[in-house]
Structure formats: structure tokens, C-alpha cells
C-alpha positions in Angstrom: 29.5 -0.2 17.7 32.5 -1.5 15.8 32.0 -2.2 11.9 30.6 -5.2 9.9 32.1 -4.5 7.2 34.7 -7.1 6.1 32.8 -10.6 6.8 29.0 -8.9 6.3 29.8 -10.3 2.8 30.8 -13.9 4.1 27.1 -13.6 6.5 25.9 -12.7 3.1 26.7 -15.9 1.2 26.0 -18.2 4.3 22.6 -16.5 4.5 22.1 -17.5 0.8 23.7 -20.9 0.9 22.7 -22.3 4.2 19.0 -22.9 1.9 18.8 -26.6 1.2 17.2 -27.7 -1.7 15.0 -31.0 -0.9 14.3 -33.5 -3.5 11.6 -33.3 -5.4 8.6 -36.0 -5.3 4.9 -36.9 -5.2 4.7 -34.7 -1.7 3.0 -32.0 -0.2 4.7 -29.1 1.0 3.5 -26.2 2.8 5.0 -22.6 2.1 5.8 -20.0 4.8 7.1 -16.5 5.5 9.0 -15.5 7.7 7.6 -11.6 9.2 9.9 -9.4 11.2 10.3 -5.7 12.0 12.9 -3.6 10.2 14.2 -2.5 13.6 15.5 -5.6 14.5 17.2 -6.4 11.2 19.7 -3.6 12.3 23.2 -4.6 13.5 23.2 -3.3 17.4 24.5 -4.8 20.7 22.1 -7.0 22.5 21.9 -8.8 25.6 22.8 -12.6 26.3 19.4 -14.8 26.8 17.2 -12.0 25.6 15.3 -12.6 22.4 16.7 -9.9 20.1 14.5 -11.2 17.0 11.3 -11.8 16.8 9.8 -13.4 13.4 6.2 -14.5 13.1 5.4 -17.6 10.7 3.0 -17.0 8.1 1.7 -18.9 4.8 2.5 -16.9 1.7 -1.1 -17.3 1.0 -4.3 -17.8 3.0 -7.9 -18.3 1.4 -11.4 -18.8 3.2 -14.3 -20.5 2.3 -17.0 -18.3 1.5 -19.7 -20.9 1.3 -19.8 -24.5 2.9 -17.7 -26.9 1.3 -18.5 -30.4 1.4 -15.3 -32.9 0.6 -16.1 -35.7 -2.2 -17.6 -38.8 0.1 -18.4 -36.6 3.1 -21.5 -35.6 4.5 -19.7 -32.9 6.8 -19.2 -29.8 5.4 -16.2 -27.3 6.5 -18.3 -24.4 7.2 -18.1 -21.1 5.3 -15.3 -18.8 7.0 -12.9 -21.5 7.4 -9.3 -20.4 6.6 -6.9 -22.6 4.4 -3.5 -22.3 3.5 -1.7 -22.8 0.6 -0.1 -26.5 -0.3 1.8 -27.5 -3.5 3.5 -31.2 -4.8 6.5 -31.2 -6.7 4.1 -32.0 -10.0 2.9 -28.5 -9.6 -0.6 -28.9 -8.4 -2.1 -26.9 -5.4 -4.3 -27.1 -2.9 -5.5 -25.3 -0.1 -5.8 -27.5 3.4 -7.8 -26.4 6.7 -5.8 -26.1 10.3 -4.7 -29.0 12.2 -7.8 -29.4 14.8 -6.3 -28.8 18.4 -9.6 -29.2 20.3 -8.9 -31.5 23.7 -10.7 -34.7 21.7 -8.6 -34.4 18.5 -5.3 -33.5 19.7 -5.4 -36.5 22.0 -6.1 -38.9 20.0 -3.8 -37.9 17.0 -0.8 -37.2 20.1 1.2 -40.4 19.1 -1.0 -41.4 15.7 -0.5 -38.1 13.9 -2.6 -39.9 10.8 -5.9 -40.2 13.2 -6.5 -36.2 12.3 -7.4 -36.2 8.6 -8.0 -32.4 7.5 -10.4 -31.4 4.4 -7.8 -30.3 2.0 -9.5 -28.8 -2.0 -8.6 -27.9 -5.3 -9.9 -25.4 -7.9 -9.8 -27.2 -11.0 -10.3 -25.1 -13.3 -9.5 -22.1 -11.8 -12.8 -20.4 -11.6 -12.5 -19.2 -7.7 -14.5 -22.1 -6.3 -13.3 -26.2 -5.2 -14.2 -28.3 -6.8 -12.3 -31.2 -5.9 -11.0 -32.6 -2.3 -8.0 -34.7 -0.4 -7.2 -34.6 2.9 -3.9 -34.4 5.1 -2.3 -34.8 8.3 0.1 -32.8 9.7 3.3 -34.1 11.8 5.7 -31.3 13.4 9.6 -31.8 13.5 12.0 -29.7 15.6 11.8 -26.1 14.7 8.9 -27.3 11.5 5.6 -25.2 10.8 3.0 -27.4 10.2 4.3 -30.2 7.7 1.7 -32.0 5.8 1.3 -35.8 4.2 -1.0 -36.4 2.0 -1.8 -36.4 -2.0 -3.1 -33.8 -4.0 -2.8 -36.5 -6.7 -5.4 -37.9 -5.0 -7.9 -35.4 -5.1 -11.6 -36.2 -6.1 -14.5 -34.2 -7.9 -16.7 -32.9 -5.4 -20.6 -33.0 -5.9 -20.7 -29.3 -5.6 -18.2 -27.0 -5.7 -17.7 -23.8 -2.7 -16.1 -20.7 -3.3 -13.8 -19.1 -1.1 -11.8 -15.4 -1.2 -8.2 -14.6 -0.5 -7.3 -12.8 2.8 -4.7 -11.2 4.6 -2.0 -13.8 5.4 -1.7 -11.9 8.9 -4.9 -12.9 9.9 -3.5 -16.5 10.1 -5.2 -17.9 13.6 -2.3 -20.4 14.8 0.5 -18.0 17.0 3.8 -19.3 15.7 6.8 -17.1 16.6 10.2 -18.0 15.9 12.7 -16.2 18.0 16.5 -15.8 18.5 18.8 -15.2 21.6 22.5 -15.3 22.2 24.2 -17.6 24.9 27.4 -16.7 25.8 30.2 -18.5 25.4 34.1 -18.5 27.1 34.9 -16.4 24.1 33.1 -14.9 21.2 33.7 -17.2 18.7 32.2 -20.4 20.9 28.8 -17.7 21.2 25.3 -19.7 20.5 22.4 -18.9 19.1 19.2 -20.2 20.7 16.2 -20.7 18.2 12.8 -20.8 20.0 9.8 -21.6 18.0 6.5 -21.2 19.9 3.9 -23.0 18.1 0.1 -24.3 18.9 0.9 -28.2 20.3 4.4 -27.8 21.2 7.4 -25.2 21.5 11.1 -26.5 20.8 14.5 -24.9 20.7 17.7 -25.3 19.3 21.2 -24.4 20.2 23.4 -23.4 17.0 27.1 -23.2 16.8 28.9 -20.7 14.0 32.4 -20.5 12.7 35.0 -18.5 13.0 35.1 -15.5 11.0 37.9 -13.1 12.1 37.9 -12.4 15.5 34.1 -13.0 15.4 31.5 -15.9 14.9 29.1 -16.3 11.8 26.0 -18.5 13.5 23.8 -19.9 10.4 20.1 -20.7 11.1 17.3 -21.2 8.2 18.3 -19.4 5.8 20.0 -16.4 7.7 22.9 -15.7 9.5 24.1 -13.7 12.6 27.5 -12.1 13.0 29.0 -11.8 16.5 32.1 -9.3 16.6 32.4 -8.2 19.5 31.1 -9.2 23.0 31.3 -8.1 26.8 30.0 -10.0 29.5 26.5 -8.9 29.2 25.9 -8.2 25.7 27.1 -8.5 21.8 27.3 -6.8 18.9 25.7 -8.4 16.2 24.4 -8.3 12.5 22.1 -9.8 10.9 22.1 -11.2 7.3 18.8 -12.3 5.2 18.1 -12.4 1.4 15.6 -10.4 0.6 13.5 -13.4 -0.1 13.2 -15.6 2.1 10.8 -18.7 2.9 10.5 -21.5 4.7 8.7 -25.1 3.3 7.8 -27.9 5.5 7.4 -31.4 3.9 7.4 -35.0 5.1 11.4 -34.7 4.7 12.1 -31.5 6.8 11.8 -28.3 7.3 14.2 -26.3 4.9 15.0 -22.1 4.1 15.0 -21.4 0.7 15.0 -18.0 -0.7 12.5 -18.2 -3.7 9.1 -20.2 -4.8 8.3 -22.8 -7.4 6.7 -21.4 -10.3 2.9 -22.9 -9.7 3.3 -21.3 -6.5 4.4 -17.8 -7.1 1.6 -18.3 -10.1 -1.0 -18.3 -6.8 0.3 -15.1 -5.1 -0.2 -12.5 -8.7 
């Protein structure tokens, strides 16, 4: 395999600066990580239209109710064993929200009135390891977005009894969302695409990215990375890939967006 070396620094600060920054306002955002073997990270020749990364989509933090939690004004509880994930606004309050419901009923009626599937959404207060306040959410899904929810922690109201709940294992997260890449071949290697594929509960969607030329080769941005294309043949290419160590992704009511660190009130919920 021919060298990297020589524009693995320029993948290096497309990788970093491809990250938008959204603005910050009274929204929710939902925080993610991105989970891939070290094996694929390595620069190797691979074939054209076969996914040659894999990354499955995870919350940086899940939780789960340990007793029934009942939202302020409800008289349905969320049952004990229900898993949440982690939500933030740009004031620096958190939440944790339950999983969009995909049962036939639900997801057909919220299909073109995303707003029709409220979700129990709670706060810990006071920080004691049990709700004791509640909001809700909806969640609407752009191309290539986790889960983006609307709603307002702001909102949230003092429940009549507060539920406690445990952190678990972020890879027991119940949805399947897989983000994957492939090359497409192009007339030459600097007009190669990448195709990004994210399989998701509700709806799967791909995109076709376009790089720019970097030597004799292609650098091919997408979320927060980037893929270096050398050297091709007919069948396959030789590629590296670039990531920051950190890396996340946050979906909002504004997008979906790569950035390669968390606020402070978040990073606060992962010690």
C-alpha cells in the first residue's frame, strides 16, 4: 500500500474542522457517539460499493428507571426498566427522555404529524439519583440525524413523586442505528464518492459525498471525519481514515452536526 503520509495532516485538519458549531438557544439537543472497531480505522485498500466502516450510534449516556415514574399531570406511569437517554439545552439543564414509540398505532399516526408522539422526558433537580420533575418531546429525523428532539426542559414541572433510576451501559441502547461508509468509483480517483448509509428504526437514508483534490488523491469529508483516497484500481482503493480522538455527534431542531467535544453540563453527567 502506497503512503499517507504528506496530506494525512490536511485529512487531519478537515477531520477537525468539518465540525460545525450550531447556535446556541432555548433547544434540546441529543448527544451521540459514534462506536467503531480499531480494525477498520486502519488505512488499507478496500472494495468499491462494499461498506468498509461500520460505526454504531450510541448516546454518551443512557439511564433506566428503577421504579415507575409518573410525569407531573399524568396518570400513566413509564414503567420501571425503561431506558432514557441523555438531553441537554443550551442553558445547561438536562434531562433524560424515553424512545420514540415505533409500535404500528404510534408510528402511524405521528408519520406526517411528528408532534402527535409526545415522549415522557425528567429531570433530577437536585441531583439526588431520582426525577423529580417532567417535560416531554418529540422527535423528527433529518437525512443522516439520530433521533432529534423538540421540546423544553425549561418547561419541566415538579412531579408528585419522584422515581429513581441507575446508569447503564450505553451499548445496551435498544434502537439499531448503524452508520456506514462505501466508496463509488469514479472516472478517476479524485471524482471517487463516498456513500454514507445510516440504518435506523423508521427509516434508512444515504448520502453521496464529493472530496477535493489533494495531490493525486481525494480528501472526502463526512461528520466530523475524513477519508483519503490515493490510489485506486478498478476494483478497489487505498484509503485512510482520519478522526479526532473525540468525536460526537448532536442532533437538534437545526441539524445534525460532528463536533469533537461536550458542553460542560454534559461532560458534568458522564464523571
Amino acid at each position: 500500500m502506497k503512503s499517507f503520509h504528506g496530506f494525512g495532516r490536511a485529512i487531519a485538519m478537515l477531520a477537525l474542522t468539518a465540525a460545525a458549531t450550531p447556535a446556541t438557544a432555548e433547544r434540546i439537543t441529543a448527544y451521540w457517539q459514534l462506536k467503531a472497531s480499531p480494525a477498520e480505522l486502519s488505512a488499507r485498500a478496500v472494495p468499491f460499493k462494499q461498506p468498509f466502516l461500520t460505526q454504531r450510534i450510541l448516546p454518551v449516556k443512557l439511564v433506566r428507571l428503577t421504579e415507575a415514574a409518573t410525569p407531573a399531570g399524568s396518570t400513566s406511569a413509564v414503567p420501571a426498566g425503561t431506558p432514557l437517554i441523555l438531553v441537554a439545552n443550551g442553558d445547561g439543564k438536562v434531562g433524560y427522555c424515553t424512545l420514540k414509540d415505533w409500535s404500528g398505532a404510534s408510528q402511524a399516526k405521528s408519520l406526517f404529524i411528528p408532534a402527535l408522539d409526545k415522549r415522557p422526558c425528567f429531570s433530577d433537580l437536585d441531583g439526588d439519583g431520582a426525577f423529580d420533575a417532567s417535560f416531554s418531546v418529540f422527535y423528527a429525523y433529518t437525512r443522516l440525524s439520530p433521533p432529534q428532539p423538540r421540546g423544553s426542559i425549561n418547561a419541566a414541572t415538579p412531579m408528585a413523586k419522584s422515581a429513581r433510576f441507575e446508569v447503564i451501559d450505553p451499548d445496551s441502547y435498544p434502537e439499531d442505528m448503524t452508520l456506514t461508509f462505501a466508496l463509488l468509483q469514479g472516472k478517476t480517483v479524485a471524482k471517487t464518492k463516498l456513500r454514507a448509509t445510516l440504518v435506523r428504526a423508521g427509516k434508512n437514508d444515504f448520502v453521496d459525498v464529493s472530496g477535493k483534490a489533494a495531490g493525486a488523491g481525494v480528501l472526502i469529508p463526512v461528520l466530523g471525519m475524513a477519508v483519503g483516497v490515493q490510489s485506486a484500481t478498478d476494483q478497489s482503493a487505498e484509503i485512510a481514515i482520519m478522526r479526532p480522538q473525540r468525536l460526537y455527534i448532536i442532533s437538534m431542531d437545526n441539524g445534525t452536526f460532528a463536533v469533537p467535544g461536550l458542553p460542560a453540563a454534559v461532560a458534568q453527567q458522564l464523571r
